[in-house]
N, C-alpha and C positions, 0 to 999 in steps of 0.2 A: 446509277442503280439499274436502268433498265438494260444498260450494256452487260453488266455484270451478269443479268437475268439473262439475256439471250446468248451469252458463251454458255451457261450452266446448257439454257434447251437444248444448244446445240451437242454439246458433248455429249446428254443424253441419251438423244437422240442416234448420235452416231454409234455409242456403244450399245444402242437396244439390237436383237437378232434380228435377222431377216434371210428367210432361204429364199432358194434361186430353183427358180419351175423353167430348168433347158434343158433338159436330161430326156430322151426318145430311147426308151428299151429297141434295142432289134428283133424285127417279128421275121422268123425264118420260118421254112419248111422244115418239116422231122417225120423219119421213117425210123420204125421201131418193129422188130430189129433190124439190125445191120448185115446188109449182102454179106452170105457166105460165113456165118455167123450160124453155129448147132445150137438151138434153143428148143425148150420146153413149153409146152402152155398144157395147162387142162380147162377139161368141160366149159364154154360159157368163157374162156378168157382167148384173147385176141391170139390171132397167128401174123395178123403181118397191120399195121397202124400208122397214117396218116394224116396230117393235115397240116395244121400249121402251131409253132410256138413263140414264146417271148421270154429273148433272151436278155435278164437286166444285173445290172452290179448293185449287191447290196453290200451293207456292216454286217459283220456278227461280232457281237458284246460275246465273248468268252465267259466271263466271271463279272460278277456283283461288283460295282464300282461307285465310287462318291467323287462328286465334283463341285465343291463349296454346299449350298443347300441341297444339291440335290441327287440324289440315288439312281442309277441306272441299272436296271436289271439284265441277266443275261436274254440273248435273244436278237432277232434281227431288222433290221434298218434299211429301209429301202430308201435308194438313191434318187433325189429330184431336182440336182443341177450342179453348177460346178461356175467357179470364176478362176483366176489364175492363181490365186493363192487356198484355194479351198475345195471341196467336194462336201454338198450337203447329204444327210441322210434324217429321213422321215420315220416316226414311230409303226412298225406295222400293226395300229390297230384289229387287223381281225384277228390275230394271235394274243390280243391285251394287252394292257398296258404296260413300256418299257421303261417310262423314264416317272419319276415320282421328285415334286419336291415338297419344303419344311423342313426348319431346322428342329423344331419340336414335336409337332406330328406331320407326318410323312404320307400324303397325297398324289393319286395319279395325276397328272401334268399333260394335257392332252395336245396342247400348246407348245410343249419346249421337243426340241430336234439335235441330234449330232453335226455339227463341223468336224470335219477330219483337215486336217492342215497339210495339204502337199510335203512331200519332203519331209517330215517331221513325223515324230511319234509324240505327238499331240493333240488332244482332241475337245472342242469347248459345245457345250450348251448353249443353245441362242432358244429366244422367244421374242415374239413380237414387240411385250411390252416389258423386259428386263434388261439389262446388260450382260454378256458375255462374259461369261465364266469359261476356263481352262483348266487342264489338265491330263493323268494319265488314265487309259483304259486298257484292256487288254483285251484286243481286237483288231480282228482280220477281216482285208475286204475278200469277197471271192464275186463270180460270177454263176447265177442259178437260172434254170430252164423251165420255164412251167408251160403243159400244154395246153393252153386254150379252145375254150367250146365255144370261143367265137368265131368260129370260122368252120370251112367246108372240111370236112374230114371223113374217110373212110377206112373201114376196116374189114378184115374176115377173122370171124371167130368157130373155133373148133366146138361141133356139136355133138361127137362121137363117134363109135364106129360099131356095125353091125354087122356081123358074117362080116366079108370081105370090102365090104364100103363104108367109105368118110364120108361125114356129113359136115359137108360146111355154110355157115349161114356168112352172105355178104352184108353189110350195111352202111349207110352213107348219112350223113348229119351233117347241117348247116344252121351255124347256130345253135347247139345244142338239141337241136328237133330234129328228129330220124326223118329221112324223107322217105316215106313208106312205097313209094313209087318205085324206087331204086331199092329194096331189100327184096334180095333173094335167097334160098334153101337152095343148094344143092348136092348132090350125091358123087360121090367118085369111087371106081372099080378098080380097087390093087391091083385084081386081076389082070388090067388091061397098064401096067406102070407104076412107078411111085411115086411119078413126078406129076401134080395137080396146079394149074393155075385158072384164074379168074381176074377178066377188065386188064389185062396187060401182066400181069402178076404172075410166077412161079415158082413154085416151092416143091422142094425134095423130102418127100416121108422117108426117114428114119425108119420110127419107128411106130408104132398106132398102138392103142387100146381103146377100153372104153372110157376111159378115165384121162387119158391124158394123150398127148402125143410130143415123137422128137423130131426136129423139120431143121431144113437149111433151107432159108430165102433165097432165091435163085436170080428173083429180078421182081423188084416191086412194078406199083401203081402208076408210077410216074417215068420209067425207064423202059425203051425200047429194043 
């Protein structure tokens, strides 16, 4: 009897889910826009954007899908590790909840997560304290960019233009907090070129108003 009992835990036990936390997003530099690249900005919106971002592989659930009890809604999955046969993905809570189970009424599940199964177009349900379920979704992995305010970052943004001069405001944040020491206003004379730079940076006016302007980045923040 007690043999009997401990192949049951065992199996249990081996079919309950369990993701895998080995998954490191790549954190890169990102300049916005791109050298040599004719862009637009108006009043208050950036001309040239730095710092640093994070770059990570999620799911996206295409369409409404069921997998035994439980509902997966459209929407996306962020990736938190991988073994040789699988790649897990996590519910992105700040967007609400994706995955719901019940077979009679239907609850968010804050607990249950995607397996995608290498090789396969098959994708199972795991939670800590259930067994694995399988089946199909209709969904694609992609890889997404987000830029972070945790880190140093600068920018210049277009403040207008009066008579024949641009106003540009510089600003630098670390952390999300303007380092007020490092913001500067300054003025630039058409009259004297088209070409304006600041802190290593150069850019080609187009074209100016008071409302907007059209520029080509000539050589950022970071390039000599």
């Amino acid at each position: 009897m007690l043999k009997s009992l401990s192949i049951i835990v065992i199996f249990l036990l081996q079919g309950c889910g369990s993701l895998k936390y080995n998954y490191t997003p790549q954190v890169k530099k990102f300049s916005i826009p791109e050298i040599n690249i004719v862009t637009e900005s108006g009043i208050g919106e950036p001309l040239l954007d730095q710092g640093v971002a994070i770059e990570r592989e999620v799911l996206v659930v295409n369409s409404e899908a069921s997998i035994s009890a439980y509902k997966i809604k459209p929407g996306k999955f962020l990736k938190t590790g991988e073994d040789e046969l699988s790649e897990y993905f996590t519910q992105n809570l700040g967007g609400g909840f994706s995955i719901y189970s019940g077979l009679i009424i239907s609850t968010p599940d804050a607990t249950a997560a995607i397996k995608s199964m290498k090789g396969k177009d098959e994708y199972c349900i795991v939670r800590p304290t259930d067994i694995t379920v399988c089946g199909k979704i209709d969904a694609r992995k992609e890889k997404e960019t987000l830029i972070t305010s945790e880190s140093f970052r600068r920018t210049l943004i277009y403040s207008g233009r009066v008579a024949n001069k641009l106003r540009i405001s510089y600003r630098e944040f670390n952390n999300d907090m303007a380092r007020t020491a490092f913001n500067t206003d300054v003025e630039y004379d058409l009259n004297e070129g088209n070409v304006i730079g600041y802190a290593g940076s150069k850019i080609e006016v187009l074209e100016a108003t008071n409302t907007k302007i059209k520029y080509r980045v000539m050589r950022n923040f970071n390039v000599k």
